[in-house]
C-alpha positions in Angstrom: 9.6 -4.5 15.8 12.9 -3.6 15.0 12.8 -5.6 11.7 9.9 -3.5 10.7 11.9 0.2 11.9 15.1 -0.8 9.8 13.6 -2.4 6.9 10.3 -0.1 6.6 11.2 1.2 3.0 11.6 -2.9 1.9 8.8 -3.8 3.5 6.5 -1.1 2.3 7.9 -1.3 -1.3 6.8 -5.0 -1.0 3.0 -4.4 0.2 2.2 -1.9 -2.0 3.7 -4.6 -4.7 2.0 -7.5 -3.0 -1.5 -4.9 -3.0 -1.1 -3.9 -6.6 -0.9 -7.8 -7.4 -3.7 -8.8 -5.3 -6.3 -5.8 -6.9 -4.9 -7.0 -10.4 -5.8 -11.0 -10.0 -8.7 -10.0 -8.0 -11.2 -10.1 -11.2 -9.7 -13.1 -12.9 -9.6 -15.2 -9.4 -14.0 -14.0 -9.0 -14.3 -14.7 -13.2 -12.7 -18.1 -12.2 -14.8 -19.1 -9.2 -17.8 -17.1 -10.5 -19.9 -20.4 -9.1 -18.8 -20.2 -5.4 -19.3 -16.2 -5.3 -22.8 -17.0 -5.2 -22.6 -19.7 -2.5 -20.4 -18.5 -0.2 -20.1 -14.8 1.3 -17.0 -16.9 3.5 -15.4 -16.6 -0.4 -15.0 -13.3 -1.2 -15.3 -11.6 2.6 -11.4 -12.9 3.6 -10.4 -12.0 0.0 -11.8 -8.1 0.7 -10.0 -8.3 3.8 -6.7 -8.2 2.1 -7.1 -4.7 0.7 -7.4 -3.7 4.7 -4.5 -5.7 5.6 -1.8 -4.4 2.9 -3.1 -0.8 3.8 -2.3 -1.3 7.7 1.4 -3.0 6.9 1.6 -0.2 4.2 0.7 2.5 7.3 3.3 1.2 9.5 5.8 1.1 6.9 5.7 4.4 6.2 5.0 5.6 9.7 8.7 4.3 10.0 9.8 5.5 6.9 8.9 8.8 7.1 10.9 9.0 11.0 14.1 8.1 9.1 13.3 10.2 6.1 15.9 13.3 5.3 13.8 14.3 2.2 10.4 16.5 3.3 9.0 15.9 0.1 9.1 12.4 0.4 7.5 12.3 3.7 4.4 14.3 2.8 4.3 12.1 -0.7 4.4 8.7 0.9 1.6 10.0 3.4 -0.6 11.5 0.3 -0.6 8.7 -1.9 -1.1 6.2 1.1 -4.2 8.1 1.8 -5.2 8.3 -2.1 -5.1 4.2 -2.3 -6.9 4.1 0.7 -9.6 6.1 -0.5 -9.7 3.9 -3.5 -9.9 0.5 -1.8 -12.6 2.2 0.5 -14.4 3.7 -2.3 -14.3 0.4 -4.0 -15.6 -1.7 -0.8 -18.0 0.5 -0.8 -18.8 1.4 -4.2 -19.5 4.6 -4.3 -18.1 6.1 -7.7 -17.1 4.4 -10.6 -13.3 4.9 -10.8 -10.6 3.2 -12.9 -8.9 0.3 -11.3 -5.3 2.2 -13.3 -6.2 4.9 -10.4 -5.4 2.3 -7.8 -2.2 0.7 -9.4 -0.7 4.4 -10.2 -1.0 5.5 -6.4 0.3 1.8 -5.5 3.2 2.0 -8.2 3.5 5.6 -6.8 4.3 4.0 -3.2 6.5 1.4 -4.7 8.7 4.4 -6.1 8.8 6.4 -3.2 9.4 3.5 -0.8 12.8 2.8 -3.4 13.7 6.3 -3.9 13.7 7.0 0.0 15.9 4.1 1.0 18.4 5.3 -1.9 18.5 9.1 -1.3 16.8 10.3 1.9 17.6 7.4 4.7 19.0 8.5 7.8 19.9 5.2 10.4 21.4 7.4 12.5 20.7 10.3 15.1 23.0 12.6 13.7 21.0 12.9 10.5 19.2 16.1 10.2 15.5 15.5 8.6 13.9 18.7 8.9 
């Protein structure tokens, strides 16, 4: 657990990057095994269940993140575009409106960034850091 509180900001840099990956080879991996998508449910169920994970790693990491943030701004960023992705990928499980797969990988890029910028500028290890 401590690995996770001291590296929060690498490790949610890398999920968001890992998330953005996985919904970009999503449609060539289906277009590729097009014939078992219509065998198998067991296919593409684990596959959807990626989106879920990457957004729970992604939580944690900024739950941490944000504790050792200096920089408000960031905080309430990393928080609203968390819950903009997440709203995508449920959206897209779901399939309720028709929206741009460039809307998920700007809020993931958008993570990425933050994640980067906050363990440049605004990290505080310490308890003498002030983050209000």
């Amino acid at each position: 657990m401590k690995v996770i509180i001291k590296n929060s900001d690498q490790i949610g840099a890398v999920s968001s990057g890992l998330c953005m990956l996985h919904c970009f080879a999503t449609p060539f991996l289906f277009l590729s095994q097009s014939s078992l998508i219509f065998i198998s449910v067991d296919f593409t169920l684990p596959w959807f269940i990626i989106n879920y994970i990457f957004l729970f790693i992604s939580f944690i990491a900024i739950y941490y993140s944000v504790k050792n943030s200096s920089n408000r701004f960031i905080r309430v960023f990393l928080y609203l575009f968390w819950a903009v992705l997440s709203g995508l990928i449920i959206n897209e499980s779901l399939g309720i409106l028709s929206i741009p797969e460039t809307a998920t990988y700007l809020s993931a890029s958008s993570l990425i960034c933050l994640h980067i910028y906050n363990l440049k500028y605004c990290r505080c290890d310490d308890e003498n850091c002030c983050t209000s």
